[in-house]
N, C-alpha and C positions, 0 to 999 in steps of 0.2 A: 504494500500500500504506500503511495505516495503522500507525505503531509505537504501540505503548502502552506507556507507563512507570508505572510502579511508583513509586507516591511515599508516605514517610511522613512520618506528622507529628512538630510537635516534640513532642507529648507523649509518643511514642510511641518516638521517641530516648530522649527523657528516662528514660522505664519501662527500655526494654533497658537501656541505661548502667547503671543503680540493678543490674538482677540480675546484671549482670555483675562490679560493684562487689563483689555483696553474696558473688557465690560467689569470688572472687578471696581475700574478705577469709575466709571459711569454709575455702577451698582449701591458702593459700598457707601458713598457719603449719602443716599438717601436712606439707607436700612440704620444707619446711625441716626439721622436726627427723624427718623421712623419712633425707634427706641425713645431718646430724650421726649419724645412729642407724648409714647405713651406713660412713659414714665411721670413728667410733669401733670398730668388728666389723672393720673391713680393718686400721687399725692395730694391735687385741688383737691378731689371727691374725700378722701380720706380727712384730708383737713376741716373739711364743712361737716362731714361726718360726726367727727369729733366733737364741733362746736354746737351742732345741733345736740347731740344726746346730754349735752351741760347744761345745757338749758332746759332740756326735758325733764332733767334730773331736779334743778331748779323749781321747775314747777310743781313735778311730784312731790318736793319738799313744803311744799308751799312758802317757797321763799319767792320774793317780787322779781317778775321780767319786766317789768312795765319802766321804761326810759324815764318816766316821770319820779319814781322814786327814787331814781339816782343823779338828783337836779347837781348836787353838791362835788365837786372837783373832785376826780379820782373814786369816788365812792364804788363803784363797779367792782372796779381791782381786787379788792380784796376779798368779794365775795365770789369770784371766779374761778380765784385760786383755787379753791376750796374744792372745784369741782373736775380738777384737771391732777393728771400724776405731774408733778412739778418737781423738776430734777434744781433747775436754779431759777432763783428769784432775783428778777435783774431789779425789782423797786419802780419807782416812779421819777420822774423827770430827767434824775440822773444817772445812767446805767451804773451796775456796781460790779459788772464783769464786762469787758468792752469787746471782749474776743469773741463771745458768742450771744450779746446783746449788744442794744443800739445805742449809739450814744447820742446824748440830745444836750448837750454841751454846745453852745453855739449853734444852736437849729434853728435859727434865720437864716443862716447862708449856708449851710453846712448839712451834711446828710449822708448815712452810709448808704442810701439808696438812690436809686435813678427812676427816671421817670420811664414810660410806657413804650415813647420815640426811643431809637435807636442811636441816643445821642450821650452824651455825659449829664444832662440836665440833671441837676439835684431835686428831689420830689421835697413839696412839703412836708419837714420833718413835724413842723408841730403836730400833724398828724400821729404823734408815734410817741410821745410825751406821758401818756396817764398811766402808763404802769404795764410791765413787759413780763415774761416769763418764760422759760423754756422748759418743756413736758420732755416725755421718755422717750420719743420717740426722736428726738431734736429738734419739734416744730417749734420756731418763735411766736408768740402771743403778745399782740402791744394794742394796747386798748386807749382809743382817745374820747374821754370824758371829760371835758372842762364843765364848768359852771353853765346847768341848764341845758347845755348838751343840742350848738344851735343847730350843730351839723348833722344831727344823732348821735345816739351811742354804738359807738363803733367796736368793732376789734380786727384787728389786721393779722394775717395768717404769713410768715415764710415758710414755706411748703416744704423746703428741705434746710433751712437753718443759716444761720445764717454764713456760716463760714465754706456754704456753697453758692457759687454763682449761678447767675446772673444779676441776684439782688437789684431787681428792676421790678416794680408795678409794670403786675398786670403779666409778669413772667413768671414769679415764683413768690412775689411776694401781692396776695387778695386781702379783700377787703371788705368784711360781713356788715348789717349792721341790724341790731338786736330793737326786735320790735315786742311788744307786749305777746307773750306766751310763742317766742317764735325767732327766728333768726334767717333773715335774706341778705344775699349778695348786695353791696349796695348797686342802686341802677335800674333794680325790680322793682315792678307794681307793688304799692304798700312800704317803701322806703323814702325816707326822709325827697321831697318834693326837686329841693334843688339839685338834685342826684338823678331821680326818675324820671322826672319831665322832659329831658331828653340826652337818656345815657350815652349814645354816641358820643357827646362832647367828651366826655372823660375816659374814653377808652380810643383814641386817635394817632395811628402810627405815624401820624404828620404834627399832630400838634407840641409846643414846647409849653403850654402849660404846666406847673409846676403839682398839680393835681392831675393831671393825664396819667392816668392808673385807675383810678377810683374805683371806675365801674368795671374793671374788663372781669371780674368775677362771676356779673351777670352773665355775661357774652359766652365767659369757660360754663358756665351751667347750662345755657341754653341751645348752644351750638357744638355740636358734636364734632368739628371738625376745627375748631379751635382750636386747639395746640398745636394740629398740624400745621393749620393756614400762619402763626405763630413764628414754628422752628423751620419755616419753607425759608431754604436762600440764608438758615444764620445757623 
């Protein structure tokens, strides 16, 4: 019996090798920020997750969600903690760990975060002022409660912490905000009016408002294609 084999040449390696190259090098950068797109959507969902079932808990206890009873500065904070596993306790105003909490030292011009655009713009830090904490899981928690609470009572989520980047609203770092027996994205129907009435404004891959972030939490909850459309091109 005769066998016959199959032989190729080198040129002929050489060709395959090159299209295999060529589609690896076409393939490989979208199956990457494929990944980060679902990665970031698992930790949104987990985030809101989290903050919903505190509040839940809140309620079962019969302790107040109602924005009204927490007219007084900072007041929120501490009854939060309460309901979250809390590894460190960054405080209020002034972070008391700077490496994995925010510092609000100079937060008029100053900001470990950036805004929404794609640019350096520093995000409103006063936003991130009433009192911060980090759970087990290393999500950051900063909560903006000033007196009366004109903006709502808020809490701010970074999804993976903060000594992972991007640390940009509206990337990794969202923005709930805590309504009477309940907790929405701000941006959503039933959130504070200058947020909801037309959340587009605050979630603008062109604009350099200093608040451009705000809403894009509604947008991760609403739109399933959101992280991708996101990490498309970064």
């Amino acid at each position: 019996m005769i066998k016959k084999f199959l032989a190729f040449t080198l040129g002929e390696i050489l060709i395959a090798l090159t299209v295999i190259g060529v589609v690896a090098v076409l393939v490989m950068p979208q199956l990457v920020l494929g990944q980060k797109a679902a990665k970031a959507k698992a930790q949104f969902n987990t985030a809101y997750a989290i903050l919903a079932k505190s509040i839940a808990e809140m309620d079962a206890d019969e302790v107040s969600t109602d924005p009204k009873n927490y007219v007084k500065a900072g007041a929120f904070y501490p009854i939060l903690k309460q309901y979250q596993k809390v590894t460190i306790d960054c405080g209020v105003y002034a972070a008391t760990n700077d490496s994995v909490c925010i510092s609000t030292t100079n937060r008029d011009n100053s900001s470990d975060y950036t805004i929404r655009k794609n640019n350096n713009t520093k995000m409103n830090a006063h936003m991130l002022d009433d009192g911060a904490f980090v759970i087990n899981n290393g999500m950051l928690f900063v909560i903006e409660n000033p007196a009366n609470n004109p903006n709502g009572l808020l809490v701010s989520i970074d999804i993976n912490g903060k000594n992972n980047r991007p640390n940009k609203w509206g990337w990794d770092l969202f923005t709930f905000e805590i309504v009477k027996g309940d907790v929405l994205p701000v941006g959503a129907p039933g959130t504070t009016a200058a947020w909801s009435t037309n959340p587009a404004t605050y979630c603008d891959a062109n604009s350099n408002s200093d608040l451009n972030g705000m809403t894009c939490g509604y947008y991760a909850s609403t739109d399933q294609d959101y992280f991708k459309k996101l990490y498309n091109g970064h």
